[in-house]
N, C-alpha and C positions, 0 to 999 in steps of 0.2 A: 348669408354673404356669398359672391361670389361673382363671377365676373362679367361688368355691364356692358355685354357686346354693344348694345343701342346706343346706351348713352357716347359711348366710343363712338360708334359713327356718327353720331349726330355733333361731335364735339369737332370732329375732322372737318365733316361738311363746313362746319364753322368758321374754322379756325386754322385751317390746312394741318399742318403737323401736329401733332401731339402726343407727348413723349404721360404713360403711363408708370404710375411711380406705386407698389404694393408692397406693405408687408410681408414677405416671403418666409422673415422667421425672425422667432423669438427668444428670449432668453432672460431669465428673471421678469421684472415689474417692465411693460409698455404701456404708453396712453393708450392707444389701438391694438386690436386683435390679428392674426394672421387673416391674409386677402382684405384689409382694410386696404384702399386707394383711391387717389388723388388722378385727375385730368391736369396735365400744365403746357402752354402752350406762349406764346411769345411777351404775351401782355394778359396775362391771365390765367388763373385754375379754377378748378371746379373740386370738389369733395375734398375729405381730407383725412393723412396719415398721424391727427392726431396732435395738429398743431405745435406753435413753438418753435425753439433754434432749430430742432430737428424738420420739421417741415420746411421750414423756410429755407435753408439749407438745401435740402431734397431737391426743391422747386428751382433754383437757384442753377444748383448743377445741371438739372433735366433740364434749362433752356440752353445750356453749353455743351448738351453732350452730343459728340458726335457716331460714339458707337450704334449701334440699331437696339444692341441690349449688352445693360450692364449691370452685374452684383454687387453690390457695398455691405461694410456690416462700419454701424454705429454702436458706441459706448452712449448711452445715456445720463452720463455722472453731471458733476460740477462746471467740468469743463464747455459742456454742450449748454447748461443753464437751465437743463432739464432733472427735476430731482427723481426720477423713475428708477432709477439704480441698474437698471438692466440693460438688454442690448439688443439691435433691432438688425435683420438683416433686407435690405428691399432692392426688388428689382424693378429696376426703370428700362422700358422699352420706347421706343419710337415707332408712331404710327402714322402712316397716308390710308387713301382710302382700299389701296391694293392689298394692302396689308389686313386691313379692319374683315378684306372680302376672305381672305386666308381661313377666317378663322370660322371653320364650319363646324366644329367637332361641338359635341356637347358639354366635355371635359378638354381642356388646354390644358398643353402638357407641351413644356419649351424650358429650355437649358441655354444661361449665358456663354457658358464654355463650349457647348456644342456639341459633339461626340453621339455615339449611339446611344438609347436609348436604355437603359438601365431596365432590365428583369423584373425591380420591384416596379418599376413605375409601371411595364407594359402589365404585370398583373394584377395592380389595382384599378386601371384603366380596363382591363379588360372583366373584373369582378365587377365594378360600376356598371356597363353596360350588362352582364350576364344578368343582373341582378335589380337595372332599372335603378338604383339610389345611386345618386350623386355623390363625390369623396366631400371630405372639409377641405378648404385649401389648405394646401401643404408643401414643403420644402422637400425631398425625396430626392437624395441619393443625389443634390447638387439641381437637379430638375425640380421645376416649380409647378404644381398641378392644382387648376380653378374650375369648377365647375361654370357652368356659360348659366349665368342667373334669367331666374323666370320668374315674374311676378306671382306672387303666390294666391291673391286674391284681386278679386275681380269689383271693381266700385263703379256705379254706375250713376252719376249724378244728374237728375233730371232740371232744369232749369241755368239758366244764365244770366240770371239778376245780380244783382248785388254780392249776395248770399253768394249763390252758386261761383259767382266768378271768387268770394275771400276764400270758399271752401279748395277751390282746383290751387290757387294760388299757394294754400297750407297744406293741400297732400300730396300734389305732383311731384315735391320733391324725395317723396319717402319710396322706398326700392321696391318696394311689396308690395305695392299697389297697382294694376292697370285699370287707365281711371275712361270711361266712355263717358262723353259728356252729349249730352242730348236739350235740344231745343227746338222752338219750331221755324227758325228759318235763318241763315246762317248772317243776318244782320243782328241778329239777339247775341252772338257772339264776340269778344275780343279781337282785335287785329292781332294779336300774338297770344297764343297761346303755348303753354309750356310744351316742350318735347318727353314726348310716350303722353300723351293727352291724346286719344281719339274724338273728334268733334264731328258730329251728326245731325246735320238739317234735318228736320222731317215736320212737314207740314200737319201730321198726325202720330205726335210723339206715342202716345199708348201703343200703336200699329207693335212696334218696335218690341215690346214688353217679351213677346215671345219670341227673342231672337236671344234676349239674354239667358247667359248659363242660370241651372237653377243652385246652383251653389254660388251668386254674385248676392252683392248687399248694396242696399238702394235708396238714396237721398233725396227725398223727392221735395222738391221747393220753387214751383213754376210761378209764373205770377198769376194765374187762375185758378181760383177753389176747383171748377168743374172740373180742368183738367188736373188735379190734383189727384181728385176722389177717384178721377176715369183709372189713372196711373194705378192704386189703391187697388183700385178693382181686379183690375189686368192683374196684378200682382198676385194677389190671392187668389185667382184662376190658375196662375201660373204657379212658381215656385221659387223660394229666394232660403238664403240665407240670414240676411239682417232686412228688412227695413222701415227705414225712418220717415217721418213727416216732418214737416215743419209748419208750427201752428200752434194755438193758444187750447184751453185746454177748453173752451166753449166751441172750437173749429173741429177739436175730436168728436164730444159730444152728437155732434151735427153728422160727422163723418161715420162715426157707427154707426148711429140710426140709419144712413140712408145707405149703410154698406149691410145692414140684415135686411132691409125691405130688398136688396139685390139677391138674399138667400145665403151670405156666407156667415156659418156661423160662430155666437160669440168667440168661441176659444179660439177661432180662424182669422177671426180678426183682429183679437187678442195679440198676435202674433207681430203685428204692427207696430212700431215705437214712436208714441206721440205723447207730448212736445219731444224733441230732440237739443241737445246742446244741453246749457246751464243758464236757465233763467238767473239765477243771480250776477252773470257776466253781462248783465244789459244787453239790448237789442243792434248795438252796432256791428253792420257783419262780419269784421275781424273778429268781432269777441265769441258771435253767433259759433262762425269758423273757429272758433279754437276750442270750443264748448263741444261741438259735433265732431272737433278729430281725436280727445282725447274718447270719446263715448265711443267710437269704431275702433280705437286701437284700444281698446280694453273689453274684448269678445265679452270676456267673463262674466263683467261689471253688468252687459247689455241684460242678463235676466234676473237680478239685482236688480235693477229700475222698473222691468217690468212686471216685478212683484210688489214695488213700491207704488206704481201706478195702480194696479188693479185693487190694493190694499184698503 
């Protein structure tokens, strides 16, 4: 968790004003956790603190507020219609794009009252960078400190079918993902595509293979076998993290064979995860898509399958 400089801008460019609404602190039982936040803007929000009178609320105020930054603390009880029993404290700021550009630092560190800068705060800011790790967001000494969030893995999705476009549409919105979407010419693509989504013409998508980090994970589902296998190929020359095929388990078959007559061997291409998703959720590509993001977001589960497969 922690704070989505991008989607901030991208919400501005949108939307012009936009007043940021974060958990800053806690007290007994919340629906959400500290640096949990919400986007709210005139006719509209984006994420959320957690739902309920206390959200709605939140959103409510944030279109009427006039300060640039304000602290509130809320009770959670009966009164609110919330049974979470504890108490939330959140800061709601207001944001243009001058502001969004302010914010260069790694670690944000800002106080609604103002004042200098408090000892603890300049020392744990300054232990974070000595130190390279990021704090957890936190409420300190009245100042509110967020680390500036960075996508932690790298997802690389090869095609723009069907598939490809239910898959971008089910993971764009998860924070830990920067997602490259790759096809071969930018007609294969959506008129809209989500924001932090990179899209990539390329007349010879393989070319590509070795541009990507070798710690990214890769869903490959073009609408051509050759350029599928090529993908494959490139792949296991290179170096990756996770990836997947998408394919019947007669299209693997076919796939190894003609990926050891290329020289890589079995346990190399062993490496590969084919079919991908839950064939029991049927072939519709929502279903394909929700079958292929619970399989990546569950690292663990991936060599558990691939022991099941080779089994």
């Amino acid at each position: 968790m922690g704070f989505d400089r991008e989607a901030l801008r991208e919400a501005v460019k949108t939307h012009g004003k936009v007043t940021r609404v974060v958990i800053a602190g806690i007290k007994g039982s919340s629906p959400r956790e500290v640096g949990a936040a919400m986007l709210v803007w005139e006719n509209g929000q984006s994420g959320t603190i957690g739902g309920g009178t206390l959200e709605y609320q939140a959103a409510e105020a944030a279109r009427s507020q006039a300060a640039p930054m304000r602290q509130t603390h809320h009770a959670l009880g009966p009164d609110m219609g919330q049974c979470c029993g504890g108490a939330v404290t959140l800061l709601s700021e207001i944001y243009d794009l001058a502001a969004v550009d302010r914010l260069d630092d790694a670690v944000i560190a800002r106080s609604a009252s103002g004042g200098e800068m408090p000892l603890s705060v300049k020392r744990l800011l300054s232990q974070a960078r000595g130190q390279g790790v990021a704090p957890e967001p936190q409420l300190i000494d009245g100042w509110m400190v967020e680390p500036v969030h960075e996508p932690a893995r790298n997802l690389w999705i090869w095609g723009a079918g069907h598939v490809g476009r239910a898959l971008v549409d089910v993971l764009s919105p998860l924070p830990d993902l920067s997602i490259t979407w790759v096809d071969t010419g930018p007609e294969r693509f959506p008129e809209a595509v989500p924001a932090g989504v990179t899209v990539v013409p390329a007349a010879k998508p393989a070319e590509l293979v070795r541009h990507a980090p070798r710690d990214a994970e890769h869903l490959v589902l073009t609408y051509s076998h050759n350029l599928d296998l090529e993908l494959c190929n490139r792949l296991l020359l290179h170096d990756f993290r996770f990836a997947g095929l998408i394919g019947s388990a007669t299209k693997w078959a076919r796939f190894r064979s003609r990926l050891a007559a290329l020289g890589h061997a079995p346990e190399r291409i062993g490496r590969i995860t084919c079919p991908i998703g839950n064939p029991a959720l049927g072939k519709h590509p929502q279903m394909i898509a929700v079958g292929v993001a619970v399989q990546i977001l569950r690292p663990a589960r991936q060599n558990e399958i691939k022991k099941d497969l080779s089994a």
